[in-house]
C-alpha positions in Angstrom: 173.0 49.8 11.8 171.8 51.2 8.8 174.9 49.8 6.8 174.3 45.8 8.1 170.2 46.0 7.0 171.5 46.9 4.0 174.5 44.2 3.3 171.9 41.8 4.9 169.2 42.5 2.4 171.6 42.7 -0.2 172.7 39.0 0.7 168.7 38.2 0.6 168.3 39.5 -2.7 171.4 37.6 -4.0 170.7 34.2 -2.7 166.7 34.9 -4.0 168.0 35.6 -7.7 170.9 33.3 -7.6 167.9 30.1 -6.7 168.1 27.7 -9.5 164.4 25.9 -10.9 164.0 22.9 -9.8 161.6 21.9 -7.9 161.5 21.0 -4.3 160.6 17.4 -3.0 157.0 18.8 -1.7 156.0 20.3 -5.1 155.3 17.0 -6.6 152.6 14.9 -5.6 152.3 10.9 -6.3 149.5 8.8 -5.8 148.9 5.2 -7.5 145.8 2.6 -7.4 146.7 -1.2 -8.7 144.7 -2.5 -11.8 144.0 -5.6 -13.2 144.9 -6.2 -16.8 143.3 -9.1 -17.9 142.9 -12.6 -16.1 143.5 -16.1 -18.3 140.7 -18.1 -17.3 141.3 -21.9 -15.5 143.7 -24.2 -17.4 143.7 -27.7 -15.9 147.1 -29.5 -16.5 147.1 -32.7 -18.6 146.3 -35.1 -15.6 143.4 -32.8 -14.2 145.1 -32.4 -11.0 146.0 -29.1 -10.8 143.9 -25.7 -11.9 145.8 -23.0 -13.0 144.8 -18.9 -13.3 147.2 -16.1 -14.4 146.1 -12.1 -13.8 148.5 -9.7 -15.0 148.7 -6.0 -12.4 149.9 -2.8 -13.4 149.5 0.5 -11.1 147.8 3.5 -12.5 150.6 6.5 -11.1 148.8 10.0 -11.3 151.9 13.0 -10.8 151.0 16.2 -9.8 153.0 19.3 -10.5 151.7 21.4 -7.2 153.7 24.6 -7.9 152.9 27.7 -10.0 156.3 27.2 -12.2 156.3 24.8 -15.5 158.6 21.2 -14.7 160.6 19.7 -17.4 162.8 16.8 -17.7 161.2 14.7 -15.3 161.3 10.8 -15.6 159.5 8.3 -13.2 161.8 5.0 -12.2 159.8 2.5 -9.9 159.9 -0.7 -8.5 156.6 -3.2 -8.3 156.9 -5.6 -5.3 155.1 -8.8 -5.3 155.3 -12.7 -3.4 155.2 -16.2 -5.5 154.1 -19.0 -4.3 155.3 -22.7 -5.0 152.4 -25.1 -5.8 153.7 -28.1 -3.5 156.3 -26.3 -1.5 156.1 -25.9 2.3 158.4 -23.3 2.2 157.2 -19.4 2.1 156.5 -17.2 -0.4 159.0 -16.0 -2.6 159.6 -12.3 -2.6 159.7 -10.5 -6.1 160.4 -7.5 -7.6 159.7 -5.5 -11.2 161.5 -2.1 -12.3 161.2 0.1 -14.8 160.8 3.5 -15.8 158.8 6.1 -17.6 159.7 9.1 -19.0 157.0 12.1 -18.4 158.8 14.8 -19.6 156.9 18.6 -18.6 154.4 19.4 -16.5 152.8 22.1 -16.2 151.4 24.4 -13.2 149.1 22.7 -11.4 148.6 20.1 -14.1 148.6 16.2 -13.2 149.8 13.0 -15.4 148.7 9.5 -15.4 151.0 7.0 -16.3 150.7 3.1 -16.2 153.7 0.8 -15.2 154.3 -2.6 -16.8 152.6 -5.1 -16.0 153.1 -8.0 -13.6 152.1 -11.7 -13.8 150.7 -13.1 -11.1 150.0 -17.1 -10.8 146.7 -19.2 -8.6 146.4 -22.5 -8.7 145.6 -25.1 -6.8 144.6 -29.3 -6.8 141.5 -30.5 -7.5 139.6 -32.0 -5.5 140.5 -35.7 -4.0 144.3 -34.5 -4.8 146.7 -33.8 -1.9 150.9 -33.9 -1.3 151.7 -37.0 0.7 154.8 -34.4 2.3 152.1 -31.8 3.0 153.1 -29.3 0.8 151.2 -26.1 -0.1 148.1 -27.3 -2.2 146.7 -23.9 -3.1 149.5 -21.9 -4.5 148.7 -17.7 -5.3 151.3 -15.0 -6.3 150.2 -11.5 -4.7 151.0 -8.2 -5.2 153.1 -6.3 -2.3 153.3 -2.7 -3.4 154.6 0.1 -5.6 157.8 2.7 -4.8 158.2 5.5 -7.2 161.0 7.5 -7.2 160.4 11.0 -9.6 163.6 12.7 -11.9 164.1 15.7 -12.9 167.0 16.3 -15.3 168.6 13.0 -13.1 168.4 14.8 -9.6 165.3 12.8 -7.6 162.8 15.0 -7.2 160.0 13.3 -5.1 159.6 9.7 -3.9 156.5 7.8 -2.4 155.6 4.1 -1.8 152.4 2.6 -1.1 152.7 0.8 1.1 155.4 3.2 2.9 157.0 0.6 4.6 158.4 -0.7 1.0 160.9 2.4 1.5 162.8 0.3 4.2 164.0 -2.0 1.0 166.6 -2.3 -1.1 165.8 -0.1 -4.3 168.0 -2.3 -6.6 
């Protein structure tokens, strides 16, 4: 009896040292809030017909290292999700997509990074007044933004992955 506690703690003690140190999925912890960039104001096209508005949208992505162990090598890859639509067309919104990626590099215990993504331009217009499609297309056309999915590297293993809203995750990533 004696001689199997001790082969078992001895296996214990091996697979303890032998742990390598990355991190787990649950020590990192993402959170994101979109923000507007800077809106052109109205431009009227050349006939006076139609108003136009463009916003640009990034997302503010805040990483939190929520062990007591230093992380290094980590890198940020994500994908902004968003919808155009078609001035004139009866036809639905368009789904879109924007990646990139972000290198962080260490964090430390307990510490937390903000990083911004690139940003996203999103189109309004609409037809002035007394100005209408005789086929009954759309006449108030406006891009929206869908929702952010991170994915979080560290030395090219993923590491931790979130997406606001979560339902984004049943997408393609690519």
């Amino acid at each position: 009896m004696k001689a199997i506690l001790t082969t078992l703690c001895s296996i214990a003690a091996i697979n303890f040292i032998g742990t390598d140190l990355r991190a787990e999925i649950s020590d990192v912890e993402i959170h994101c809030i979109p923000k507007k960039m800077d809106a052109s104001g109205n431009q009227n096209s050349p006939s006076g017909s139609i108003m136009r508005a463009k916003e640009r949208w990034s997302y503010d992505v805040t990483i939190e290292n929520k062990t007591f162990k230093d992380l290094s090598g980590l890198e940020m890859k994500y994908v902004i999700f968003f919808k155009h639509e078609k001035l004139g067309a009866r036809d639905a919104a368009t789904p879109r997509r924007q990646s990139g990626s972000v290198t962080i590099g260490s964090l430390k215990s307990h510490e937390k990074k903000s990083v911004t993504t690139n940003s996203v331009e999103l189109d309004n217009a609409h037809l002035a007044s007394n100005y209408y499609y005789s086929d009954g297309g759309r006449q108030k056309a406006q891009d929206t933004l869908g929702g952010l999915w991170v994915r979080v590297y560290q030395n090219g293993q993923q590491l931790a992955e979130y997406a606001n809203p979560s339902t984004l995750m049943k997408e393609h990533w690519q």
